[in-house]
C-alpha positions in Angstrom: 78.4 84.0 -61.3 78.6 87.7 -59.4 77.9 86.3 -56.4 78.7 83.6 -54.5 76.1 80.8 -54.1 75.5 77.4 -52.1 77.1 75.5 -55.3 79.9 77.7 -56.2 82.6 81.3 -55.3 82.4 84.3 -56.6 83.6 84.3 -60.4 82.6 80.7 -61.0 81.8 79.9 -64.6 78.4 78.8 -64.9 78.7 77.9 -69.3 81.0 78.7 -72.1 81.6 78.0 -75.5 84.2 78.2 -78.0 84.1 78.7 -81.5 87.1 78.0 -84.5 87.4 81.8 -86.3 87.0 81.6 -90.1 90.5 83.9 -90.4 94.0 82.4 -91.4 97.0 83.1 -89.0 99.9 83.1 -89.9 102.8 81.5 -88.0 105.5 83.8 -86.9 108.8 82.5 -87.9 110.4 81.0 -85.7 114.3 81.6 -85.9 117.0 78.8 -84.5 120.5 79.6 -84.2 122.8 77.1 -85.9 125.1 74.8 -83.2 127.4 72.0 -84.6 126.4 68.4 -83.4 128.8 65.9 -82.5 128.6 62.5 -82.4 130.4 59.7 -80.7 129.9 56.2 -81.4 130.6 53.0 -78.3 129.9 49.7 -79.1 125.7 49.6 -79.0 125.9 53.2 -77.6 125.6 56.2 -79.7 125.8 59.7 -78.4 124.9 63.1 -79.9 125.7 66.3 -78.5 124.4 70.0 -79.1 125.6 72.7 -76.7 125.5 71.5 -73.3 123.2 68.5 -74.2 123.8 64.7 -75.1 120.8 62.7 -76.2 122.4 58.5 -75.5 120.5 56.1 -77.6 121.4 52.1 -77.7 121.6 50.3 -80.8 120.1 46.8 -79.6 117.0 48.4 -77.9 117.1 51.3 -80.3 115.6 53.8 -77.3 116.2 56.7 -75.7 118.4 56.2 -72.8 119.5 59.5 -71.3 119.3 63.3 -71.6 121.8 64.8 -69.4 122.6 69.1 -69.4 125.3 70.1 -67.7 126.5 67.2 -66.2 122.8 66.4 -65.0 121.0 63.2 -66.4 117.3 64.3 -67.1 115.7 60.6 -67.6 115.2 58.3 -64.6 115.3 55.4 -66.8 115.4 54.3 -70.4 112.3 55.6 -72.8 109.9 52.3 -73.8 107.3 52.2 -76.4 103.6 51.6 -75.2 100.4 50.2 -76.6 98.8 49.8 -73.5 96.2 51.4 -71.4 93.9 50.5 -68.8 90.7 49.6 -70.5 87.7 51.9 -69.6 83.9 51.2 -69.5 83.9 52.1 -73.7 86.5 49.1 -74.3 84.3 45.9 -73.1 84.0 44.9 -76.0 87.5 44.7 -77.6 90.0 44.9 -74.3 90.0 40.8 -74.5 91.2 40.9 -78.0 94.1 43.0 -76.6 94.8 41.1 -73.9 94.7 38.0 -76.3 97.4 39.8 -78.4 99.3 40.5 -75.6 99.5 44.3 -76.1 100.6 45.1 -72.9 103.6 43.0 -73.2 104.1 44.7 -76.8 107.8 46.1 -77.8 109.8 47.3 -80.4 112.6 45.0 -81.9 115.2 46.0 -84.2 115.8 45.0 -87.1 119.0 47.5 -87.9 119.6 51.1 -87.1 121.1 54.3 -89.1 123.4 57.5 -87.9 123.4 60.0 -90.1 125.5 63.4 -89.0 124.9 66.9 -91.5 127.0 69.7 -89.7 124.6 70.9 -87.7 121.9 68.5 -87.4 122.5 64.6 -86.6 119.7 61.7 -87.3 119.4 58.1 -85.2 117.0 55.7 -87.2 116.0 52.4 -85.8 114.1 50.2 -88.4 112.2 47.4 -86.8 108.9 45.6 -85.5 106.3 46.4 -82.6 105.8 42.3 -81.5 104.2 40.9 -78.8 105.3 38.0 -77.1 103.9 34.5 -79.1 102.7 36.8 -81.6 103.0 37.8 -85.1 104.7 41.6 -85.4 101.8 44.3 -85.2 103.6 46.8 -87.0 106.6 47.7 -89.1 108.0 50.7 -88.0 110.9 53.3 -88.3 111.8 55.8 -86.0 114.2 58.6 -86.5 115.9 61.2 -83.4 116.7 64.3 -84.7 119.0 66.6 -82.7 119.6 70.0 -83.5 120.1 73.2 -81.8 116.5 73.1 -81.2 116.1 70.3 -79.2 115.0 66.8 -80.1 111.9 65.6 -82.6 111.3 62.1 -83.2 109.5 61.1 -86.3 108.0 58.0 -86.2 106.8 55.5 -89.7 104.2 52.5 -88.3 102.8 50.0 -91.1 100.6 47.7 -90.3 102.3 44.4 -90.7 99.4 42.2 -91.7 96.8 44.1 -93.6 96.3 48.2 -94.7 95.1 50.5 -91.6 93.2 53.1 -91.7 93.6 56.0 -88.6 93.8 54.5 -85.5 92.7 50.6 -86.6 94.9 47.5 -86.5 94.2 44.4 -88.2 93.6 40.9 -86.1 95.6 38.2 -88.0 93.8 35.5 -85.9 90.4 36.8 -85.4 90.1 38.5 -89.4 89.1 41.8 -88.0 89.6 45.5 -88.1 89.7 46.8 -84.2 91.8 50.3 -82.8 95.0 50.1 -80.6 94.6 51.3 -76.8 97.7 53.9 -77.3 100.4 54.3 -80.0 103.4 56.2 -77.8 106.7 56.5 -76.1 107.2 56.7 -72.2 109.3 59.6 -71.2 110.0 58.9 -67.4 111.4 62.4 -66.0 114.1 62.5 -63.1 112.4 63.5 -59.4 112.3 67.6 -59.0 110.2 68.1 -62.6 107.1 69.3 -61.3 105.8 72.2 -63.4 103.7 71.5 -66.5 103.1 73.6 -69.4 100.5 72.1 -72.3 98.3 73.7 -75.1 95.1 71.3 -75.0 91.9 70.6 -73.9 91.9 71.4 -70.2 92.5 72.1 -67.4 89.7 69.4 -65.8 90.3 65.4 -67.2 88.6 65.1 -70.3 88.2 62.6 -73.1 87.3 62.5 -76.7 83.4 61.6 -75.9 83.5 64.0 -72.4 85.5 67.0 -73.1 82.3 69.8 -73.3 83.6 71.2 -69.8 86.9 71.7 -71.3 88.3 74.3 -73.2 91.4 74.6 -75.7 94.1 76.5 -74.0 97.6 77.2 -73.0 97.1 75.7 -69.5 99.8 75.7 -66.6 99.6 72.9 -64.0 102.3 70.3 -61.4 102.6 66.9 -62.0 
């Protein structure tokens, strides 16, 4: 819009669309200086260090418990894994079979874990069981922490512990039945004074997977 209207500025985008180019890119290579990793095992406690960096993980939880750089600890509190969400209109008819598996209350238990230093990379695997209280396990999983001079990637193995899955589906030991999971993820809970946001993603208005046409794929900047 040129003008500005009753419904809108100056500028204001009255349609768009965006369309996927037939033409291959090609990823520039990305170059990542070498930086030896150290690690120091404490009882449950194992630490890895890069730089100025140390990623803490614990053994009996087998989380994420702290980034700290330069002396500053970056997490507010432990990382937890997370099935849940809050249900929306779409969910009606399956949120009581989560809440019947007790979902929300879902964690991961470890069955043993794995350090594995190489010079200058270092690996934390935790082998174990996404379980619910009362419940059978929901998934098998293994999740490895790989620290380099690039940061920190976590790769994460999920089986389904009952029957095959197929994309997002789990199966129901109790009811016989194929149904999707609410969310698959871990909880990264920054410390206060993190405010700026930068994601590549549909954006910068909410959107969803079945209301995303006002959206558009971007690099978009925004606060939290």
């Amino acid at each position: 819009e040129k003008n500005a209207t009753l419904w809108g500025e100056a500028g204001a985008v009255c349609g768009f669309e965006q369309l996927a180019l037939p033409v291959a890119v090609e990823k520039p290579a990305v170059t990542v200086p070498t930086r030896e990793v150290t690690v120091s095992e404490y009882g449950a406690t194992v630490r890895m260090t890069c730089g100025d960096i140390t990623y803490t993980f614990d053994r009996a939880d087998g989380l994420l418990h702290g980034i700290e750089r330069e002396g500053k600890q970056l997490l507010r509190r432990p990382a937890e894994l997370t099935l849940w969400r809050a249900p929306t209109d779409n969910d009606r008819k399956v949120k009581e079979e989560w809440r019947s598996l007790h979902i929300l209350r879902a964690a991961l238990s470890v069955r043993d874990t794995e350090t594995v230093q190489n010079g200058n990379s270092a690996a934390f695997t935790v082998r174990g069981s996404v379980i619910a209280p009362s419940r059978r396990a929901l998934y098998r999983t293994d999740v490895t922490y790989i620290v380099d001079a690039s940061g920190l990637s976590v790769k994460v193995d999920a089986r389904a512990a009952c029957e095959p899955e197929e994309g997002w589906n789990f199966w129901d030991p109790v009811a016989n039945k194929e149904f999707f999971l609410p969310r698959f993820a871990f909880r990264y809970v920054l410390d206060g004074g993190y405010e700026a946001l930068c994601y590549f993603g549909m954006g910068p208005e909410e959107n969803y997977v079945d209301f995303s046409e006002h959206a558009h794929m971007a690099l978009h900047h925004s606060s939290v």
